[in-house]
N, CA, C and O of each residue as an XYZ file, in Angstrom:
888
protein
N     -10.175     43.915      6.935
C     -10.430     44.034      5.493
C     -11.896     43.746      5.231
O     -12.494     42.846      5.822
N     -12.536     44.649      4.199
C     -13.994     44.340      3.979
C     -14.115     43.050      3.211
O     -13.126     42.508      2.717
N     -15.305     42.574      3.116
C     -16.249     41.304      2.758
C     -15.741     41.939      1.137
O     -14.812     41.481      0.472
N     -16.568     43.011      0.779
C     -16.539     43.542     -0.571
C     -14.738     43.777     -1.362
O     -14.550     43.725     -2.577
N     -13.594     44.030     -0.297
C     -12.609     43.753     -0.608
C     -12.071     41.959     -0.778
O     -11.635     41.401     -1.785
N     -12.222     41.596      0.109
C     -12.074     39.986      0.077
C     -12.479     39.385     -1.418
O     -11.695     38.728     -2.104
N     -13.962     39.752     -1.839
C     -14.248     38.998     -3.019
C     -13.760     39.317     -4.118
O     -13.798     38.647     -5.150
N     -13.129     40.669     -3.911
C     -12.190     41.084     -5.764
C     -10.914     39.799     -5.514
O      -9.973     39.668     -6.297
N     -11.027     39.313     -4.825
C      -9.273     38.864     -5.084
C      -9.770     37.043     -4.627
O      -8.839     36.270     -4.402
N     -10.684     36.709     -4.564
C     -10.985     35.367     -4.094
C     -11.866     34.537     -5.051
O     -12.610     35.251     -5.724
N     -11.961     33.378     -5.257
C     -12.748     32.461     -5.965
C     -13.891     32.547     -5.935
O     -14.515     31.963     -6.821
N     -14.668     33.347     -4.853
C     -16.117     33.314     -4.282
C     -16.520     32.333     -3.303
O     -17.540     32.396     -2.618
N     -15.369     31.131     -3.279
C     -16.023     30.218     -3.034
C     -15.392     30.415     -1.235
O     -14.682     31.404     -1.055
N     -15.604     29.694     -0.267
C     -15.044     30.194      0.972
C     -14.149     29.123      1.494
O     -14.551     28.037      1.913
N     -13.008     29.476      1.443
C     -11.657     28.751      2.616
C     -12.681     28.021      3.473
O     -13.604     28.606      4.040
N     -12.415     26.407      3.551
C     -13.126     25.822      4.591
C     -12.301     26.482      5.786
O     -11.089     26.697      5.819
N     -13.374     26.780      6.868
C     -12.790     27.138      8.389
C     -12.381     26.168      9.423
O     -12.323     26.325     10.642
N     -12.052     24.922      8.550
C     -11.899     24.079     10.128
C     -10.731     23.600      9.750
O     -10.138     24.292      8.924
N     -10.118     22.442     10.168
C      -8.735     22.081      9.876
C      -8.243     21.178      8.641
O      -7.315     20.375      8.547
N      -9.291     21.649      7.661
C      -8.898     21.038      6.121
C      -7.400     21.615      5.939
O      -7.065     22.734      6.327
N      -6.411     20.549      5.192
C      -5.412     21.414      4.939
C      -5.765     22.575      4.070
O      -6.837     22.819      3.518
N      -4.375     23.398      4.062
C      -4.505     24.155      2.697
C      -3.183     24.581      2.265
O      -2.320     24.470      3.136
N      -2.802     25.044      1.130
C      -1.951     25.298      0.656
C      -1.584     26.744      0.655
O      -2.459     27.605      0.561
N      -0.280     27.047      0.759
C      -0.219     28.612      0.695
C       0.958     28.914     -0.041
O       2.016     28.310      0.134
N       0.785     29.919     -0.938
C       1.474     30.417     -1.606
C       2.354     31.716     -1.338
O       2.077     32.915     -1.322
N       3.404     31.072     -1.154
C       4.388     32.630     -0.806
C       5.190     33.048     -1.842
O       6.099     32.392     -2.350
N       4.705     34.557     -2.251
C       5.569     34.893     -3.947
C       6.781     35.111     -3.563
O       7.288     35.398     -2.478
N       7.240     34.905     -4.779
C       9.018     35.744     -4.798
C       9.088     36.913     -4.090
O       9.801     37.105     -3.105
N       8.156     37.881     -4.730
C       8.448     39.381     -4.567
C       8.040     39.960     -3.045
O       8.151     41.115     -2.633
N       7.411     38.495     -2.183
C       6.836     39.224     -0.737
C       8.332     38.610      0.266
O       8.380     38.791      1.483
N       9.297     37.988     -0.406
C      10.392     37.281      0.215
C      12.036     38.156      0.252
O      13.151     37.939      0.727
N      11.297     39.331     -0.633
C      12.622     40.399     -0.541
C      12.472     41.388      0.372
O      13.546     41.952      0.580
N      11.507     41.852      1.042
C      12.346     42.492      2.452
C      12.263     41.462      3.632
O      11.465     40.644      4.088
N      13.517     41.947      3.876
C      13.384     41.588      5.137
C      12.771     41.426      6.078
O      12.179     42.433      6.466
N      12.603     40.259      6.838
C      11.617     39.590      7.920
C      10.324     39.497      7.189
O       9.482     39.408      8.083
N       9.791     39.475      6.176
C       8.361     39.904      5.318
C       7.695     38.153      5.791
O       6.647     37.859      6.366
N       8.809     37.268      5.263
C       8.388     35.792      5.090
C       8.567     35.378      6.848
O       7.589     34.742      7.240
N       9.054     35.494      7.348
C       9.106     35.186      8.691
C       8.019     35.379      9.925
O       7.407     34.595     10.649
N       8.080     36.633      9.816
C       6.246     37.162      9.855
C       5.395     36.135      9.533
O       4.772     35.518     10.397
N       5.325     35.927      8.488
C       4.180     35.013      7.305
C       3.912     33.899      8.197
O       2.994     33.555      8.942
N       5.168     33.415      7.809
C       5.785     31.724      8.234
C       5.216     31.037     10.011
O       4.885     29.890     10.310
N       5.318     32.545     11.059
C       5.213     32.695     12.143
C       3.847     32.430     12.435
O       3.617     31.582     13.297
N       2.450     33.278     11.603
C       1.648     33.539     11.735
C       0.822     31.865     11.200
O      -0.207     31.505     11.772
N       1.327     31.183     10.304
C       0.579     30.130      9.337
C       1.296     28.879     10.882
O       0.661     27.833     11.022
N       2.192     29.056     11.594
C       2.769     27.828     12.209
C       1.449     28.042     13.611
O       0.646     27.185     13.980
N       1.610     29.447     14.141
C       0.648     29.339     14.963
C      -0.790     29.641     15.263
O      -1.368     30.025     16.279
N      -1.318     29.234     13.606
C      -2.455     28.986     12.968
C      -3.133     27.690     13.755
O      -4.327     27.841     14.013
N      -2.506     26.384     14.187
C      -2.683     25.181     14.363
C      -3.448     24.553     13.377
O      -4.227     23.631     13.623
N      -3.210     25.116     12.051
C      -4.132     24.195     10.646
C      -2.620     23.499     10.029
O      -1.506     24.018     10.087
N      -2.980     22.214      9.455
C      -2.197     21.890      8.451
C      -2.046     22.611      6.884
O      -2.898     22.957      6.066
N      -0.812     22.655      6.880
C      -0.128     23.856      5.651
C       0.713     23.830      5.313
O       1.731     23.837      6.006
N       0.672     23.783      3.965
C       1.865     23.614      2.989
C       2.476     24.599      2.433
O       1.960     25.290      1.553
N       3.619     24.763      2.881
C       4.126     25.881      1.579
C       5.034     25.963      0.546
O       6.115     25.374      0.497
N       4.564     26.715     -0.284
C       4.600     26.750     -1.458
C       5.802     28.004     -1.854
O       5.369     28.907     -2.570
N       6.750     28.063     -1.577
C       7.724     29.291     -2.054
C       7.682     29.498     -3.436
O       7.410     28.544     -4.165
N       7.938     30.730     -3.958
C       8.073     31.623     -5.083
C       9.888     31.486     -5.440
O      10.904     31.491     -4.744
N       9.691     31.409     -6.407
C      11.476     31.285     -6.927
C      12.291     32.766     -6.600
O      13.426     32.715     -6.125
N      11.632     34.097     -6.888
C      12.065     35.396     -6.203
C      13.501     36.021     -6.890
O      13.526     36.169     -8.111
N      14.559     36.341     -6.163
C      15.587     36.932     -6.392
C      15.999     35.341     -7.236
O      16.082     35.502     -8.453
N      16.217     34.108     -6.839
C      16.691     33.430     -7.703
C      16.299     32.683     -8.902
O      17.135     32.133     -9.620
N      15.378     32.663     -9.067
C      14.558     32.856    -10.434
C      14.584     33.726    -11.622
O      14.525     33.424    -12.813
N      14.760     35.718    -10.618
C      15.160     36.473    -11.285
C      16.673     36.395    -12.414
O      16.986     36.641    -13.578
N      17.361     35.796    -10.930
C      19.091     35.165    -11.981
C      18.656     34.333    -13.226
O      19.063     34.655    -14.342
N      17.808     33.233    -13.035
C      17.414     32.318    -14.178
C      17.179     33.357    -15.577
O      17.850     33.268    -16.606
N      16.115     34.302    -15.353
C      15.307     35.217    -16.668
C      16.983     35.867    -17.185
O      17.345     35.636    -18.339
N      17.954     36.707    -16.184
C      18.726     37.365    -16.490
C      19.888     36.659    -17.411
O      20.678     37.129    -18.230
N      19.647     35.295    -16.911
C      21.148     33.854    -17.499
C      20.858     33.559    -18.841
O      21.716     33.358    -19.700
N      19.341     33.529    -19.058
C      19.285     32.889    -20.395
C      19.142     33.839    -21.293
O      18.685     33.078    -22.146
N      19.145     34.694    -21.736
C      19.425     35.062    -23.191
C      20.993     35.469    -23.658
O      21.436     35.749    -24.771
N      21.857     35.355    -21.910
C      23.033     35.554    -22.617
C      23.871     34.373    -23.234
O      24.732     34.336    -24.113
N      23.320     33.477    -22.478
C      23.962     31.766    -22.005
C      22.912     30.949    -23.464
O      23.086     29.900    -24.083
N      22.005     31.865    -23.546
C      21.179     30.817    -24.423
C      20.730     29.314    -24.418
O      20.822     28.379    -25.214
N      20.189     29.502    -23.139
C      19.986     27.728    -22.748
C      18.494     27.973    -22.844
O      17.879     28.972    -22.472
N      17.992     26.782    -23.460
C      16.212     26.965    -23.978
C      15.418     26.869    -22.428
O      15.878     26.705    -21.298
N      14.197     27.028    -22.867
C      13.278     27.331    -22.313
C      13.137     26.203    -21.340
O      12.960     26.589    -20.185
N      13.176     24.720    -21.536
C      13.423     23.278    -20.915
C      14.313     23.619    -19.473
O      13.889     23.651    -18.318
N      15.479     23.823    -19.904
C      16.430     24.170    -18.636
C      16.097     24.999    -17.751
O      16.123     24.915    -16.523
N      15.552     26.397    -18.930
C      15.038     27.538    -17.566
C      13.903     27.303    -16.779
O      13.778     27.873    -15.695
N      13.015     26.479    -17.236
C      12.426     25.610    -16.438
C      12.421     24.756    -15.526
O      11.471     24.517    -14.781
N      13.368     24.292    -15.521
C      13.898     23.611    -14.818
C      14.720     24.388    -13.383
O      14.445     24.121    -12.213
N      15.384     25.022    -13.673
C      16.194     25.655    -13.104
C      15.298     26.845    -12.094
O      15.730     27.176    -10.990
N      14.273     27.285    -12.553
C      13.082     28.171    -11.717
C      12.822     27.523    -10.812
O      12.736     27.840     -9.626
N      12.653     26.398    -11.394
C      12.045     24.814    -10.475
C      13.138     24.728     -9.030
O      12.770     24.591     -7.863
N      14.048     24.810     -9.357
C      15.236     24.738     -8.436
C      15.327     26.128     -7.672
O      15.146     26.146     -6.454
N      15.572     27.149     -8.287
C      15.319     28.583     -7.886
C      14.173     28.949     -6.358
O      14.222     29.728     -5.407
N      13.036     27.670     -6.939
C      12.149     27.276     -5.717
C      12.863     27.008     -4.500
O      12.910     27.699     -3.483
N      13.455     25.821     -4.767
C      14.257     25.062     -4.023
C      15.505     25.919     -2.772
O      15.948     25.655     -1.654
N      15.623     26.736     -3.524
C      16.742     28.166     -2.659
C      15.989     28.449     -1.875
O      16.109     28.271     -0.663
N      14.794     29.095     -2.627
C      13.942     30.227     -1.524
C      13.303     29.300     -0.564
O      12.756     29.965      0.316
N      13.163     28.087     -0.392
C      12.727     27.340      0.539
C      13.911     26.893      1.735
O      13.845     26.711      2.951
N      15.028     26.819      0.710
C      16.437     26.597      1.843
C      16.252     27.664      2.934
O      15.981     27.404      4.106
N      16.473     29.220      2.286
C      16.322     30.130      2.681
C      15.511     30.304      4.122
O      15.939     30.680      5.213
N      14.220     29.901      3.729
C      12.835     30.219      4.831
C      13.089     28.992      5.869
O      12.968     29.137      7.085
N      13.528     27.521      5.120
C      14.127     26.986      6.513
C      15.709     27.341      7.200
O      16.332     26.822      8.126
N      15.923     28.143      6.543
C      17.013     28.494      7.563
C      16.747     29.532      9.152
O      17.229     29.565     10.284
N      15.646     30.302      8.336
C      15.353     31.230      9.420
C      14.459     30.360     10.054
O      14.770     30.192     11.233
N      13.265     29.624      9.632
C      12.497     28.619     10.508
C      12.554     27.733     10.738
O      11.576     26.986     10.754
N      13.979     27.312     11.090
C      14.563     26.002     11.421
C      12.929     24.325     11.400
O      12.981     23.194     10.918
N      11.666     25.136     12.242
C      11.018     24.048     12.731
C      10.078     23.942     11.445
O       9.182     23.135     11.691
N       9.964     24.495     10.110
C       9.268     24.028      9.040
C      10.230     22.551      8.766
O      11.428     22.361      8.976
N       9.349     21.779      8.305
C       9.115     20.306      8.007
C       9.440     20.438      6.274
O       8.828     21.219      5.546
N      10.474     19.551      5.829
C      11.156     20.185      4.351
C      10.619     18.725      3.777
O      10.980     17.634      4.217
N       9.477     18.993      2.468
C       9.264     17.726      2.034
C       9.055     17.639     -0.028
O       8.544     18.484     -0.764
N       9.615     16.437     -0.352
C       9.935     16.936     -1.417
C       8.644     15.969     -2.730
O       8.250     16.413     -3.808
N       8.165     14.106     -1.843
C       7.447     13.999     -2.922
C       5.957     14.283     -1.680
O       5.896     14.659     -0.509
N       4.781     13.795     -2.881
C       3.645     13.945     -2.528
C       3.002     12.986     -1.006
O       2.144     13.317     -0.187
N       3.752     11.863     -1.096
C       3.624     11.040      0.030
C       4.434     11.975      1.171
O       3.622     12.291      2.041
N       5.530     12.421      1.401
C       6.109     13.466      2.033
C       5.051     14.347      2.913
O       4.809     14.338      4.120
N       4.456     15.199      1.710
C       3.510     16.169      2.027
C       2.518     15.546      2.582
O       2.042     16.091      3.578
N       2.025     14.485      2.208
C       0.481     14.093      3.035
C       0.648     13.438      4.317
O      -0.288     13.122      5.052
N       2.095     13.215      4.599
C       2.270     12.266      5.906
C       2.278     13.985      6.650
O       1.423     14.313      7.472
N       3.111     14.696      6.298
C       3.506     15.630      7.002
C       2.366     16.567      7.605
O       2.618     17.125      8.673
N       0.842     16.830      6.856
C      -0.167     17.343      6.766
C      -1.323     16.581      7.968
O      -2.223     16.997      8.698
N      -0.652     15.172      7.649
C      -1.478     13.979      8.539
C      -1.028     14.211      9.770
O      -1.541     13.446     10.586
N      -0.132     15.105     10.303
C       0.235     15.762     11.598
C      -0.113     16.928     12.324
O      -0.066     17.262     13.508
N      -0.364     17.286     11.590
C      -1.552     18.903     11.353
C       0.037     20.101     11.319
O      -0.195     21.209     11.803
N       0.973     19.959     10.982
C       1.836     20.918     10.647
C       1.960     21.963     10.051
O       0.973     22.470      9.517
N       3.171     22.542      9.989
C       3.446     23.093      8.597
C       4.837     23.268      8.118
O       5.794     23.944      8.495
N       4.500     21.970      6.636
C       5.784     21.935      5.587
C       5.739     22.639      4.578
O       4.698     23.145      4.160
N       7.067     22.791      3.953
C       7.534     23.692      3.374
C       7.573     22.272      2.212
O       8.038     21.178      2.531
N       6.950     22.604      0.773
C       7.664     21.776     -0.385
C       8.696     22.077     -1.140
O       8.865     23.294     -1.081
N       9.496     21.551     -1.846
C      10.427     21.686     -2.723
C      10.365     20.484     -4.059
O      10.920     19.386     -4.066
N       9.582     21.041     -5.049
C       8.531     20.485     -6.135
C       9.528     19.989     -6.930
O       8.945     19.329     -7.790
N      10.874     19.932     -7.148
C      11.753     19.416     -8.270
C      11.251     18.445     -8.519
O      10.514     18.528     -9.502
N      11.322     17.187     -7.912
C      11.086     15.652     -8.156
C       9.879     15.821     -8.338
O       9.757     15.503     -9.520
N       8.781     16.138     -7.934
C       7.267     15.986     -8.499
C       7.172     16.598     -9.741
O       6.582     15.988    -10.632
N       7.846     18.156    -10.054
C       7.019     18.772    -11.479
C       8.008     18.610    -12.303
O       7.887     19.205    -13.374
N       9.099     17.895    -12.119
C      10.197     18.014    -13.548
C       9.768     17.746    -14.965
O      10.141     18.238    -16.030
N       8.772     16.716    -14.640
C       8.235     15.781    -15.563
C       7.099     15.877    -15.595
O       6.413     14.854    -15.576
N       6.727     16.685    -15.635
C       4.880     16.349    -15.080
C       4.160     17.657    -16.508
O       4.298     18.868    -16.685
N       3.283     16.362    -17.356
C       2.854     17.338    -18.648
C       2.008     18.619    -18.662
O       1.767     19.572    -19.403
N       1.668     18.112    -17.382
C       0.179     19.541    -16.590
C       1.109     21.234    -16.936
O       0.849     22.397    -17.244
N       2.475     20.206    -16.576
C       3.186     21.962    -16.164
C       3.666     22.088    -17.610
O       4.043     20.986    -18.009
N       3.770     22.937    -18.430
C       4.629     23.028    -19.494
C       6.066     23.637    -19.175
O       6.198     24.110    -18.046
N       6.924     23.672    -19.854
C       8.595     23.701    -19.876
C       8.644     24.884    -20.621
O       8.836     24.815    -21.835
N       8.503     25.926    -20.077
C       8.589     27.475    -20.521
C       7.877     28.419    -19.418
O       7.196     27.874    -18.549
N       8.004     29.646    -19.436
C       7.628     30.843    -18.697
C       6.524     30.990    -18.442
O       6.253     31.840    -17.594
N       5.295     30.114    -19.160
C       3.853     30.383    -18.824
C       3.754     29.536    -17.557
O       2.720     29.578    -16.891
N       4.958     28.643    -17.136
C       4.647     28.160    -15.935
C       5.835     28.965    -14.860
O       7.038     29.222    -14.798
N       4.426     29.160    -14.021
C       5.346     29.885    -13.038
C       5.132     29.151    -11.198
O       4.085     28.503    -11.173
N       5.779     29.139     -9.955
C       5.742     29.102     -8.896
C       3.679     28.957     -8.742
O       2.953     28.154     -8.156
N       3.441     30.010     -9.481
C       2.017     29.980     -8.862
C       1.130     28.610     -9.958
O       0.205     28.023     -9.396
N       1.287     28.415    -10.649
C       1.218     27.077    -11.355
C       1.289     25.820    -10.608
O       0.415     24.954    -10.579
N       2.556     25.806     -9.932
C       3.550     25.052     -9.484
C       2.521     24.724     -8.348
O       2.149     23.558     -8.217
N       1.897     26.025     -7.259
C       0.966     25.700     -6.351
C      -0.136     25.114     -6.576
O      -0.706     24.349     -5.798
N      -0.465     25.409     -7.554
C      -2.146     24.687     -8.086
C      -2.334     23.690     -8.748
O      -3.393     23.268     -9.212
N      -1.272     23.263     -8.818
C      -1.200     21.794     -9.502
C      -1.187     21.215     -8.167
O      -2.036     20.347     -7.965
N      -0.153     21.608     -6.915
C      -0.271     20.789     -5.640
C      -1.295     20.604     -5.401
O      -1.542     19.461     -5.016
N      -2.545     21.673     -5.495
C      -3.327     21.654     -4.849
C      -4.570     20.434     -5.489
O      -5.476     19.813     -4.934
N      -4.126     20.482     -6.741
C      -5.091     19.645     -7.542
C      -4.292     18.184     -7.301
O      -5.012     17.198     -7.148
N      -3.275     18.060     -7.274
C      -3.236     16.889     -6.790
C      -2.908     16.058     -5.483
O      -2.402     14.937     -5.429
N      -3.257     16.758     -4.591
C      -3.830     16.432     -3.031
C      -5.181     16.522     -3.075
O      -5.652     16.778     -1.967
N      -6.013     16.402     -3.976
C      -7.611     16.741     -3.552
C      -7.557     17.828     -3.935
O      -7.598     18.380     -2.836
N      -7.521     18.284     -4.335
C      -8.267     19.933     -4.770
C      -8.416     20.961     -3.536
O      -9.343     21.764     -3.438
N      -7.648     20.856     -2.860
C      -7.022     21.433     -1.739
C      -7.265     23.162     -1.845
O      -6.827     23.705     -2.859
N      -7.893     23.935     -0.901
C      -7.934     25.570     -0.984
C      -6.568     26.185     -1.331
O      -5.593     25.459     -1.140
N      -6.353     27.474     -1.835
C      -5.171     27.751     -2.157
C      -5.196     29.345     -1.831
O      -5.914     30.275     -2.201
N      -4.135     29.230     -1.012
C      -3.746     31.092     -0.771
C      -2.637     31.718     -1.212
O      -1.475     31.321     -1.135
N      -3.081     32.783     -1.707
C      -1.982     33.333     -2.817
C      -1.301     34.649     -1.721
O      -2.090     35.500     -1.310
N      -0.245     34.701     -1.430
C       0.646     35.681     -0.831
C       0.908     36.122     -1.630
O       1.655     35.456     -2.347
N       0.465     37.768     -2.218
C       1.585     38.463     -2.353
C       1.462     39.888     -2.491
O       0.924     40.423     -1.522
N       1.897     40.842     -3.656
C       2.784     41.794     -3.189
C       1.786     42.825     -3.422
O       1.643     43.842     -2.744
N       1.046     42.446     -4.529
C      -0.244     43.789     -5.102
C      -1.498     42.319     -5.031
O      -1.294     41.105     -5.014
N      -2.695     43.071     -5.004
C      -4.134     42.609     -4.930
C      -4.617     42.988     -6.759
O      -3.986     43.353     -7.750
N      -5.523     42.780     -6.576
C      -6.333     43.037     -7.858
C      -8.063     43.422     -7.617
O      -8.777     42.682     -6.939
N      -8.396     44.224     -8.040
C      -9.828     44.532     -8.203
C     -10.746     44.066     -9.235
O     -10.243     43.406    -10.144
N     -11.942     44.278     -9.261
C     -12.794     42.706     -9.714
C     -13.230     41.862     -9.096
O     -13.309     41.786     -7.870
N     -13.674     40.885    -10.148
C     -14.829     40.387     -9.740
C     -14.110     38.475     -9.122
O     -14.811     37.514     -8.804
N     -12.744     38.535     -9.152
C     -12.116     37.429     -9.116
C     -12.037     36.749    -10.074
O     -11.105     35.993     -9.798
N     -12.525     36.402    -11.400
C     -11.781     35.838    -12.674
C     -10.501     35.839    -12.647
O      -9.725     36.793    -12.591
N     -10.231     34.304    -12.705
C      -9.013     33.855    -12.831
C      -8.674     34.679    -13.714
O      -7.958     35.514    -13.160
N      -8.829     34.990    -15.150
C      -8.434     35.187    -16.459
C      -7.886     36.852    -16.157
O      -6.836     37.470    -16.333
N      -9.165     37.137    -15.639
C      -8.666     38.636    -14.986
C      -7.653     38.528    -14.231
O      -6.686     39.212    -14.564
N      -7.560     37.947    -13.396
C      -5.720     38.173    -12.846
C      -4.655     37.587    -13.617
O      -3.503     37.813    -13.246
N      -4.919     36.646    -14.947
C      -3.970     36.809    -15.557
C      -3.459     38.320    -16.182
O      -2.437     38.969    -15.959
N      -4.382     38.525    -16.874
C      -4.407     40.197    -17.393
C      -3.925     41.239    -16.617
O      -3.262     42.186    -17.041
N      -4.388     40.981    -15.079
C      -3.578     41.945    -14.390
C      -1.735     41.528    -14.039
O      -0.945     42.343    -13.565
N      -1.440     40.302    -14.360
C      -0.456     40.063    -14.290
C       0.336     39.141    -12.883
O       1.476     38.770    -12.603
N      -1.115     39.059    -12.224
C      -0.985     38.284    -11.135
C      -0.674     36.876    -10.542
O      -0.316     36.511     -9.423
N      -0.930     36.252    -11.651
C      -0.778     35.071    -11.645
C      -0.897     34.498    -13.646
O      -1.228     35.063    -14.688
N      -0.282     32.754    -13.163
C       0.065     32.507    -14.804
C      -0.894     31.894    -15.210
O      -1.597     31.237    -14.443
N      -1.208     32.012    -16.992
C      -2.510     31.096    -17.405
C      -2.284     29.767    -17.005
O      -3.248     29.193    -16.499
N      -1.061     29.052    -17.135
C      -1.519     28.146    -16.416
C      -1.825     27.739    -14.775
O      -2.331     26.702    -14.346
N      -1.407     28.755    -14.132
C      -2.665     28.423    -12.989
C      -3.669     28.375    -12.994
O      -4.349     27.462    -12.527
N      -4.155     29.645    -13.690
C      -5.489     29.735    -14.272
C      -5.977     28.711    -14.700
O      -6.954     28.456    -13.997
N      -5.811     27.770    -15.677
C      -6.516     26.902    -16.260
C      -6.205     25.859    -14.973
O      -7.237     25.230    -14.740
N      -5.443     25.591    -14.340
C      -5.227     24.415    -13.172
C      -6.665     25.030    -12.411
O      -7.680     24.336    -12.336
N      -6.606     26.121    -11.985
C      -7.933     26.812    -10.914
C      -8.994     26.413    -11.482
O      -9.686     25.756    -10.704
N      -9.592     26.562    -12.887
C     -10.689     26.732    -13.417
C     -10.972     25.023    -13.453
O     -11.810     24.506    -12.713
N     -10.339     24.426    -14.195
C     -10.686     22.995    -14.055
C     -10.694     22.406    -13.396
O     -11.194     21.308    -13.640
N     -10.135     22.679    -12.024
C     -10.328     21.639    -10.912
C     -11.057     22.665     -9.816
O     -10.986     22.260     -8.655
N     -11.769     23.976    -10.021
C     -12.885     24.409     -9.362
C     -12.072     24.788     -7.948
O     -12.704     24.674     -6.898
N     -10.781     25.205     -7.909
C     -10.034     25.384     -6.502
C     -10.318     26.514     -6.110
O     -10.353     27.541     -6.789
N     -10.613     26.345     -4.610
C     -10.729     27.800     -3.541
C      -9.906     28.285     -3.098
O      -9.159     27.915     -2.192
N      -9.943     29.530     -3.906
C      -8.402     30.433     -3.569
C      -8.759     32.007     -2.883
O      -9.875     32.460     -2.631
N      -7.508     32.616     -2.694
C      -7.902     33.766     -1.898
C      -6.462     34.135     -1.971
O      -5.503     33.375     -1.839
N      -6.452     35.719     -2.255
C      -5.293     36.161     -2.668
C      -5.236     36.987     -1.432
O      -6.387     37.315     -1.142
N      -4.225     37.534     -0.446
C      -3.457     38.412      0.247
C      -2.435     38.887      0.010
O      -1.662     38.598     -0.904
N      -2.282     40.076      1.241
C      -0.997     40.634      0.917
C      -0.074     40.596      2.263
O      -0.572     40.325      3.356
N       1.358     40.899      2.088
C       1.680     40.453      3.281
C       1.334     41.399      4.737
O       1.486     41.009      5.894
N       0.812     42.795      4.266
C       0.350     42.770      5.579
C      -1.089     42.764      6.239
O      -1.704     43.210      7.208
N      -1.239     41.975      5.101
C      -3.014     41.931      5.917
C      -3.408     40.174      6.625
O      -3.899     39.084      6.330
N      -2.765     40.946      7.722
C      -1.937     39.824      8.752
C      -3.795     39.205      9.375
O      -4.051     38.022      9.601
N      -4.487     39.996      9.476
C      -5.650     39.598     10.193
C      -6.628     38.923      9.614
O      -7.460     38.219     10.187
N      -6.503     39.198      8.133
C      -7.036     38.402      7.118
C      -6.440     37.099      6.852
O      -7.310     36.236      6.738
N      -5.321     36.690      6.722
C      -4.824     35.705      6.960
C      -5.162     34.972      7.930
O      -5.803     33.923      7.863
N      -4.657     35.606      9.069
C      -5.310     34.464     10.270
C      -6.920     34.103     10.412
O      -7.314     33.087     10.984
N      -7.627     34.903      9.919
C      -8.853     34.166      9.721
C      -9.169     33.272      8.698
O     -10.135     32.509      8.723
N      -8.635     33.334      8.108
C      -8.566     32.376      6.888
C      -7.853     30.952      7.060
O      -8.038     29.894      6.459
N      -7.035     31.274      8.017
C      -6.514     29.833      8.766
C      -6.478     29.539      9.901
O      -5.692     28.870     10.573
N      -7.910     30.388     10.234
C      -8.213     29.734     11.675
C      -8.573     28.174     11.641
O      -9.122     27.620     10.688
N      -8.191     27.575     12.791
C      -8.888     26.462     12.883
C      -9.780     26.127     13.942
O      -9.761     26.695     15.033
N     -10.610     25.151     13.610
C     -11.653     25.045     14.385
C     -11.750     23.403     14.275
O     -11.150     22.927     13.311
N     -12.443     22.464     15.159
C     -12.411     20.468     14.700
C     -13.154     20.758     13.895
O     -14.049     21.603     13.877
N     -12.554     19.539     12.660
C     -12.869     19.044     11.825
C     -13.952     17.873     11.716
O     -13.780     17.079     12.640
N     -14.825     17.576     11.030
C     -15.896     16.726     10.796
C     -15.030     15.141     10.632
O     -15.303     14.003     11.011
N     -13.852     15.756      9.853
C     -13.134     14.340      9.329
C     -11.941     14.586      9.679
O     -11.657     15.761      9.913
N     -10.739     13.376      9.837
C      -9.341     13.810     10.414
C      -8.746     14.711      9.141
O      -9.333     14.569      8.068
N      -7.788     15.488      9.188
C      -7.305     16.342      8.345
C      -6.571     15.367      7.477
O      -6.672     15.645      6.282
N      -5.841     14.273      7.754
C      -5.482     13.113      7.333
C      -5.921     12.723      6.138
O      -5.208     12.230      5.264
N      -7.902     13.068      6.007
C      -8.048     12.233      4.938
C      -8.213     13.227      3.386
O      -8.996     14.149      3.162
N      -7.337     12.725      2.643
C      -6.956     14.425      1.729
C      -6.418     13.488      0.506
O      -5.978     14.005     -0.521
């Protein structure tokens, strides 16, 4: 993939290359064909960087949008319940990758990272409550990632998924294109996070992006 492609879809700023953690974002919509996430999952384990992932709520999330206007349960619950919807699609990806590391609070994640791994989160207990996120549809999975990322350190963030965007990388612009939610956006912009959007098959771009190389400092300290 070109340099000049890379920067429509990235922060500008550059994925540290050595074994800083980072966070990765796997959407809903790259988790419906088959083997798509496994691939992914395969490629980030034998990365040897510490990595978190971040699942997309996907087909069960979709049930959530479809439940509530018949069921009429407010916006609070369906929030909630996306939140959980997470929680599937992560069952899911450890079922097929038995050896992802399943962690649910923030101490979890940083012990697990302090190993140079890669865990899988399941955000219920951290974002149920948490005012950053609001309790409605403007928060979505990709929200959900950039808040992790802001609160591990301001941690790089890679966005998996299904379409790219052209431009100049403005957050705001990929809201508009539909790529991600304002509130990630505003999580990205205020805490200055280095992100980089892919797709799932630009398998070579990925792995450079999580190559690793020694670190100046243990990956530990985050």
């Amino acid at each position: 993939m070109s340099n000049e492609a890379r920067q429509s879809t990235s922060s500008g700023q550059q994925i540290p290359g050595n074994a800083c953690p980072v966070v990765v974002k796997i959407g809903g919509s790259v988790t419906r064909p088959p083997g798509n996430f496994q691939t992914l999952l395969e490629l980030v384990e034998k990365s040897g960087r510490p990595v978190v992932i971040v699942p997309g709520g996907g087909w069960f999330a979709d049930a959530v949008r479809m439940a509530q206007p018949g069921h009429g349960f407010d916006d609070r619950t369906a929030h909630l319940m996306a939140i959980l919807a997470m929680h599937q699609t992560a069952m899911m990806m450890l079922g097929v990758c038995p050896w992802l590391v399943a962690c649910e609070t923030l101490d979890e994640v940083r012990a697990a990272l302090s190993k140079g791994g890669t865990c899988i989160w399941l955000p219920f207990t951290e974002c149920q409550n948490d005012a950053d996120l609001p309790s409605n549809w403007n928060t979505t999975s990709d929200a959900i990632a950039a808040r992790l990322c802001e609160r591990l350190g301001n941690l790089p963030l890679i966005f998996v998924k299904s379409r790219s965007c052209e431009g100049n990388g403005d957050v705001w612009q990929l809201v508009s294109a539909n790529l991600i939610d304002p509130i990630a956006a505003k999580i990205i912009e205020r805490s200055d996070l280095a992100y980089e959007i892919v797709q799932p098959l630009q398998t070579t771009e990925l792995e450079t992006l999580l190559k690793s190389v020694p670190a100046a400092e243990p990956a530990a300290a985050i």
